[in-house]
C-alpha positions in Angstrom: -1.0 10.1 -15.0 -3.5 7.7 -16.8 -1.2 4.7 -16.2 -0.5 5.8 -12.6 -4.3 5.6 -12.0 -5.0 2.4 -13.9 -1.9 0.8 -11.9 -4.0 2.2 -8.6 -7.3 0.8 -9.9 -5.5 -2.7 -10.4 -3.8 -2.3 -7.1 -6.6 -1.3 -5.0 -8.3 -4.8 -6.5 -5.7 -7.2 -5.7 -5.0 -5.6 -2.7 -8.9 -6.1 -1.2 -8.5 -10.1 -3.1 -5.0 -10.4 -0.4 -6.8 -8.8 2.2 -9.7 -10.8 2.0 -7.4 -14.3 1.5 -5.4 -13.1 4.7 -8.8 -12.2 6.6 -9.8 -15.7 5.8 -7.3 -17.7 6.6 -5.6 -15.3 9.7 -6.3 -17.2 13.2 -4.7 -14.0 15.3 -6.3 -11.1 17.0 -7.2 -8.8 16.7 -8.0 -10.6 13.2 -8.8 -7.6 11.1 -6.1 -5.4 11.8 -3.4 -8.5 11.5 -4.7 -9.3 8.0 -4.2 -5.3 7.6 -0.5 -5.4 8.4 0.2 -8.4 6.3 -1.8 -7.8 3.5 -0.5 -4.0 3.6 3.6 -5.6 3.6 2.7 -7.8 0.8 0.9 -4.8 -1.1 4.1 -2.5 -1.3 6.0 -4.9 -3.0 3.1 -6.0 -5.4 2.7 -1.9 -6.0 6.2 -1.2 -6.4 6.8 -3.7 -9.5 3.3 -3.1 -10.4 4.5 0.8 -11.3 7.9 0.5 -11.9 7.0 -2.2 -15.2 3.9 -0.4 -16.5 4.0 3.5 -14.4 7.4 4.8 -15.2 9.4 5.2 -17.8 12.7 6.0 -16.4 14.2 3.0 -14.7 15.6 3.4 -11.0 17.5 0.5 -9.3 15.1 -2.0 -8.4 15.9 -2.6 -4.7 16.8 1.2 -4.3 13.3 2.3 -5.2 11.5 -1.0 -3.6 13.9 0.2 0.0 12.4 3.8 -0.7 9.0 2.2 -0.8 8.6 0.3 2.1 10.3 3.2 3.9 7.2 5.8 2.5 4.9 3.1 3.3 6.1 1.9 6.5 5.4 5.6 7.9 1.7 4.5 6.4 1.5 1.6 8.2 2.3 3.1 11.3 -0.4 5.5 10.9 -3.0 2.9 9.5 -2.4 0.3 11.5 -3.2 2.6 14.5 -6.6 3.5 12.6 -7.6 0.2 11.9 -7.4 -1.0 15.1 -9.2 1.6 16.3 -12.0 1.5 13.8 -12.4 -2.3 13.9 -11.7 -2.8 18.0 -13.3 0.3 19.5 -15.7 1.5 16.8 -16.4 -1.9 15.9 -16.7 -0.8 12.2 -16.9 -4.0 9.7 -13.2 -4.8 9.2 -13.6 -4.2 5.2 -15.4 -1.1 5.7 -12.5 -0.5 8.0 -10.4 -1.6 5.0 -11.6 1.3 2.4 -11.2 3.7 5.4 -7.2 2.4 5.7 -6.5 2.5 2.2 -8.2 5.8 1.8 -5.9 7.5 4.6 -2.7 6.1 3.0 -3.6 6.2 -1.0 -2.4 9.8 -1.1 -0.1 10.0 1.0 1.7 7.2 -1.1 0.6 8.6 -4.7 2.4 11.7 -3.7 5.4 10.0 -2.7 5.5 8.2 -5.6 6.8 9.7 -8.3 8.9 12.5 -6.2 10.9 9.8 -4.0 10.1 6.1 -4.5 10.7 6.5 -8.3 13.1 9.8 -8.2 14.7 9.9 -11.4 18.6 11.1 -10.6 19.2 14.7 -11.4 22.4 13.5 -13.7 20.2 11.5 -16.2 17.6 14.0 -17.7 
């Protein structure tokens, strides 16, 4: 649990440093929810080797646990996306206080997920 949380902690800075690169150098609109998106797609695979080298002991197939991430986080994005634009277009929220509020509403969702499907250890191998 301690290593899942430090891999978070690590995550949830590098992930603000790619938003913040993306922000910068992102010349679409609506600019803060773009950067979102792309930041967000380059996050789940960033995530996904950060646990799978330091989280988890048991070993899944790589690109079968990456597939089952971007499919958990996907559904996220979906959801986030939608809240982002709204916060940052209608609210007109800054777009990194509009960042926290993002990765707030899909940090659980995904931490669940985590270790029950993206890193499902087969029921033959324990």
């Amino acid at each position: 649990m301690i290593r899942m949380l430090v891999i978070a902690v690590i995550g949830v800075i590098s992930g603000f440093i790619s938003y913040e690169i993306v922000y910068y150098l992102n010349p679409f609109s609506p600019k803060a929810t773009v950067s979102w998106i792309v930041a967000f797609l380059i996050g789940i695979a960033r995530q996904h080797a950060l646990h799978r080298h330091f989280t988890f002991q048991h070993k899944t197939a790589y690109f079968k646990s990456l597939y089952r991430a971007y499919i958990v986080d996907i559904g996220a994005l979906f959801f986030s996306t939608g809240l982002n634009w709204f916060l940052s277009e209608i609210v007109n929220l800054n777009h990194r206080i509009v960042w926290i509020c993002c990765l707030l509403s899909t940090a659980l969702f995904s931490l669940i997920l985590l270790k029950r499907y993206i890193f499902k250890v087969p029921a033959n191998s324990e």
